[in-house]
N, C-alpha and C positions, 0 to 999 in steps of 0.2 A: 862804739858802733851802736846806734840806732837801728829797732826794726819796729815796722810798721805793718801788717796783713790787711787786705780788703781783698773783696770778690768784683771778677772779670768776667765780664760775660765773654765767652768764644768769638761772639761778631764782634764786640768792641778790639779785644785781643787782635781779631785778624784783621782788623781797619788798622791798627794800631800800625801792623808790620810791613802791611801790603799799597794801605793808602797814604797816611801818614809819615811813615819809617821811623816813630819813634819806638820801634822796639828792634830788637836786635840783638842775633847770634854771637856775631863778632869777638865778643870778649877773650881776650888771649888764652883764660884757664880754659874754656870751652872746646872738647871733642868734637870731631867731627860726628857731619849726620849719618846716616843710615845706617845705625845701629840696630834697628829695630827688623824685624820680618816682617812678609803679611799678619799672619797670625798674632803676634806680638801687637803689631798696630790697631787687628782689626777686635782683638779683645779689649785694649784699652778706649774705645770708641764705641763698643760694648756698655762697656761699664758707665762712659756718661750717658747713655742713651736708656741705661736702665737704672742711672741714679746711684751706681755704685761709690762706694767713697775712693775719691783718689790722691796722690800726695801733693802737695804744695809745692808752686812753680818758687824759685827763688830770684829777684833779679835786684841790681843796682842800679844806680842813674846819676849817668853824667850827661852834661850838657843837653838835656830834655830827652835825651837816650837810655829806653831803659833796657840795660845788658840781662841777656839771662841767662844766670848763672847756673842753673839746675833746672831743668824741664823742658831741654831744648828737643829731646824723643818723642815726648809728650805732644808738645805744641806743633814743631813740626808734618808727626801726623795726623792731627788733626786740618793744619793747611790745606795737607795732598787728600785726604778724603773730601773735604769739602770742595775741592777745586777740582772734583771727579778722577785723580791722577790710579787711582786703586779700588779696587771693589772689595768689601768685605768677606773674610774666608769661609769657604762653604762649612767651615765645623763649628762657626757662630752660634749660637741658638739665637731661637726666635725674639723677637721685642716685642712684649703684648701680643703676640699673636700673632704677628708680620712678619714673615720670611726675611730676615735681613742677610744671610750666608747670601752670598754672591751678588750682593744689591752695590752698585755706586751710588754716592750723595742723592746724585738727579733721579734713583727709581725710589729712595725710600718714600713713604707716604710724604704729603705736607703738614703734616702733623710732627711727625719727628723730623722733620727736618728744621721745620721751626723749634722744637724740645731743643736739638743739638745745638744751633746756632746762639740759643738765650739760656742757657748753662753754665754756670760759674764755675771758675777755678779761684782756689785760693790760692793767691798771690803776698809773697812776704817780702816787699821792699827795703833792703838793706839802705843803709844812709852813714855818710859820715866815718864811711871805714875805708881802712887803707889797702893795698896792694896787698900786703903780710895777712891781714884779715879775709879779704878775698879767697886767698888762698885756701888759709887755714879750712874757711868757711863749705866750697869745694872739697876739698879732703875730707872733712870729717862726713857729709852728705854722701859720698862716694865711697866712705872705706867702709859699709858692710856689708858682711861676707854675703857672697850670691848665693842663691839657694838652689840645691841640685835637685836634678830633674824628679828624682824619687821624691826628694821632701816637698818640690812644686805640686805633685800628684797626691801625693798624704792628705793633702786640704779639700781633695774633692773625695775621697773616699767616704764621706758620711761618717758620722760620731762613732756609730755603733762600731762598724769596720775598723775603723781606728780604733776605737779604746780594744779590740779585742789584739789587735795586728801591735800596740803600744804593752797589753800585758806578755805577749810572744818576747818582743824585744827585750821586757826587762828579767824572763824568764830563767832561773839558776843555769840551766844550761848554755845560754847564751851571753851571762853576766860571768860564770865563775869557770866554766869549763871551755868554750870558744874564745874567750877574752879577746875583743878585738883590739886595735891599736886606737890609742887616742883621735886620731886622724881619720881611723873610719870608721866610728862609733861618730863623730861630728857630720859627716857624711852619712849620715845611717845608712850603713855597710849592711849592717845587720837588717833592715827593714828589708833589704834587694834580697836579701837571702830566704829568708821568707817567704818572699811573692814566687821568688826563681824554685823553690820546693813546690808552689802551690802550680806551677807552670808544669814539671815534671813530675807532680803525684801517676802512681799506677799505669795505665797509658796514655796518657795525655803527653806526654814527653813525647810522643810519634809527631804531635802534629806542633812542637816548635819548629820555629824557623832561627831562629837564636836567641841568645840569654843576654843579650846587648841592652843596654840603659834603656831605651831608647823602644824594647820590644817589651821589656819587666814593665815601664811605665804605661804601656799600653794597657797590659793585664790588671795592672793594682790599679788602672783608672774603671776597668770593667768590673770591680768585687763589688763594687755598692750596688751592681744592679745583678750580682747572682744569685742565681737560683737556692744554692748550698755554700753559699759562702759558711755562713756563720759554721755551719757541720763541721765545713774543713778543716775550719781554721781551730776549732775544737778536735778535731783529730792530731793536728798539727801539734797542738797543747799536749795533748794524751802521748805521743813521740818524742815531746820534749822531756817527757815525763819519765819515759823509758830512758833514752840516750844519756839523763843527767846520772842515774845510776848505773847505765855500762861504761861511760866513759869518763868518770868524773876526776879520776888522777891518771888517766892515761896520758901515752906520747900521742900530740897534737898536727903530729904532720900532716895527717890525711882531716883535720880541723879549719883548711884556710877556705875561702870565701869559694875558689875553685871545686872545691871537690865537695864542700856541705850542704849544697842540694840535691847531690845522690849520696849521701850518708843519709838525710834525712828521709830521702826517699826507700833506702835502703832498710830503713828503721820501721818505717810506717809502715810499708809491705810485711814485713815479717813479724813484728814485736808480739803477734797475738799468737806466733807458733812458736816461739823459743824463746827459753828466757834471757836474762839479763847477762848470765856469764856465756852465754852461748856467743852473743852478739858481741863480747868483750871478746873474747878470745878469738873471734876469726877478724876483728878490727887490730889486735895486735900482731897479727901472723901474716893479715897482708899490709902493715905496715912496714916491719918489716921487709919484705918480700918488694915492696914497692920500695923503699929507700935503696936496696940492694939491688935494683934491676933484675930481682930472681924471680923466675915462675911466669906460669904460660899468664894463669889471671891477673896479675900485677903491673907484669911489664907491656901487656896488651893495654893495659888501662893508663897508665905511664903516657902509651907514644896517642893518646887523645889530648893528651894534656897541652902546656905549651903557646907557641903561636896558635892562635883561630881557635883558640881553646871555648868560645862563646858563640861558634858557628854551630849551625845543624849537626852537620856530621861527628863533630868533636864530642858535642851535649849528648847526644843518642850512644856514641861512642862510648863514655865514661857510665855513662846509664846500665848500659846493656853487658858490657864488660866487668864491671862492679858486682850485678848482679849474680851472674855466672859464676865470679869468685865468689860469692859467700855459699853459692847452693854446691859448688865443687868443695866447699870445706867443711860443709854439712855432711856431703858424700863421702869424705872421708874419714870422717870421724865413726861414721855407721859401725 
């Protein structure tokens, strides 16, 4: 197998397929289109309109037809943009200074529209490979792992954010005492755990709507422009700090990803008025109490749990309930 790479400008590319038809989707190992969303489309159109780097189309060629084997998302929407089929999505940012969120091809200036149309992709022309190679070739482009929505968001957080939110994750209490599962430690389980603490610190848990992927990735895209981020997440640190000596060979029940952003919340509230075995021993009493279905605090906190366990009412639920237990087991210890 033979490879060959040169650069394509977009207008040649799209003469290629629209006037000519020497290019083409067709190829048998080829997915279907519309894989992509607005958003998805209109960041990558994004990026070549601001020079970002993007990855290399792959195609073969038979009979003067060149098949394209990888960058069919790509290419595609680049077509339907340029042929005004979509406008880009309003949470684009600007290009130089022009309003591009909500723009079609025909409103961007003639300036970028010409940038867009004389923009190269790098094109890598297999040759002289067989069907077996094809494939192979496909498969290996395609098999790696997707990156979840958390770890999508970690890239925009800004260095700072990250190296602090990165020493959180490898933190003893988080490495030796939580121990997550291989599987979601690869997911960083443990980063959503984090953000989902930073989402219900103090009263701030009043004003979730939920703990859904989807709403944490909202918030951890918002820490780079907070006001007290770094404070927090140094609080955060300062709890870790505590927690790793109330909890550190304890039973891990009340440890799983469900319940350890109101443990940590529960930690952070309190660690500066009680000490370390105080916090141990009402985490082992409603552990108990919670495995047994026994007791008003435990089993109230229990039926949060569950189905919708990540909706409003369940989060506020295990919040407010948790807390109640610890300060009813302060009262009785008096």
């Amino acid at each position: 197998m033979d490879r060959m790479t040169r650069p394509w400008s977009i207008k040649q590319i799209k003469g290629m397929y629209e006037k000519k038809r020497t290019l083409s989707f067709e190829h048998p190992v080829q997915r279907k289109g519309g894989q992509w969303n607005q958003y998805q489309q209109s960041l990558f159109i994004h990026s070549l309109l601001t020079n970002f780097p993007v990855p290399t189309v792959y195609t073969t060629k038979s009979d003067d037809i060149h098949y394209v084997l990888d960058g069919k998302q790509r290419l595609t929407s680049i077509f339907a943009f340029v042929n005004n089929e979509f406008a880009l999505h309003e949470d684009i940012p600007d290009v130089d200074g022009f309003m591009a969120g909500g723009s079609y091809f025909s409103e961007l200036s003639e300036e970028l529209r010409d940038d867009l149309l004389s923009s190269n992709l790098s094109i890598c022309q297999l040759d002289d490979c067989t069907d077996e190679d094809i494939e192979e070739v496909f498969y290996r482009l395609n098999n790696s792992t997707p990156l979840t929505s958390i770890q999508k968001v970690k890239a925009r957080m800004g260095s700072d954010v990250a190296t602090q939110l990165n020493k959180l994750v490898s933190h003893d209490f988080m490495t030796s005492v939580v121990k997550l599962t291989k599987a979601q430690s690869r997911k960083e389980v443990d980063l959503k755990i984090i953000v989902q603490a930073l989402m219900v610190q103090g009263n701030e848990y009043q004003n979730v709507t939920k703990l859904t992927e989807n709403e944490v990735c909202k918030h951890a895209e918002s820490l780079k422009s907070g006001f007290n981020t770094s404070a927090e997440l140094a609080d955060i640190e300062r709890t870790f700090d505590f927690l790793l000596l109330a909890l550190n060979e304890e039973d891990k029940t009340l440890l799983k990803p469900v319940h350890l952003p109101m443990i940590i919340r529960t930690a952070q509230k309190y660690k500066n008025q009680y000490e370390v075995d105080v916090f141990r021993n009402w985490y082992l009493d409603m552990t108990v109490r919670y495995k047994l279905g026994e007791g008003d605090g435990a089993e109230a906190y229990k039926s949060h749990t569950g189905a919708g366990s990540t909706g409003a009412a369940k989060v506020r639920g295990r919040i407010e309930e948790m807390e109640r237990d610890f300060n009813n087991y302060i009262q009785g210890t008096k």
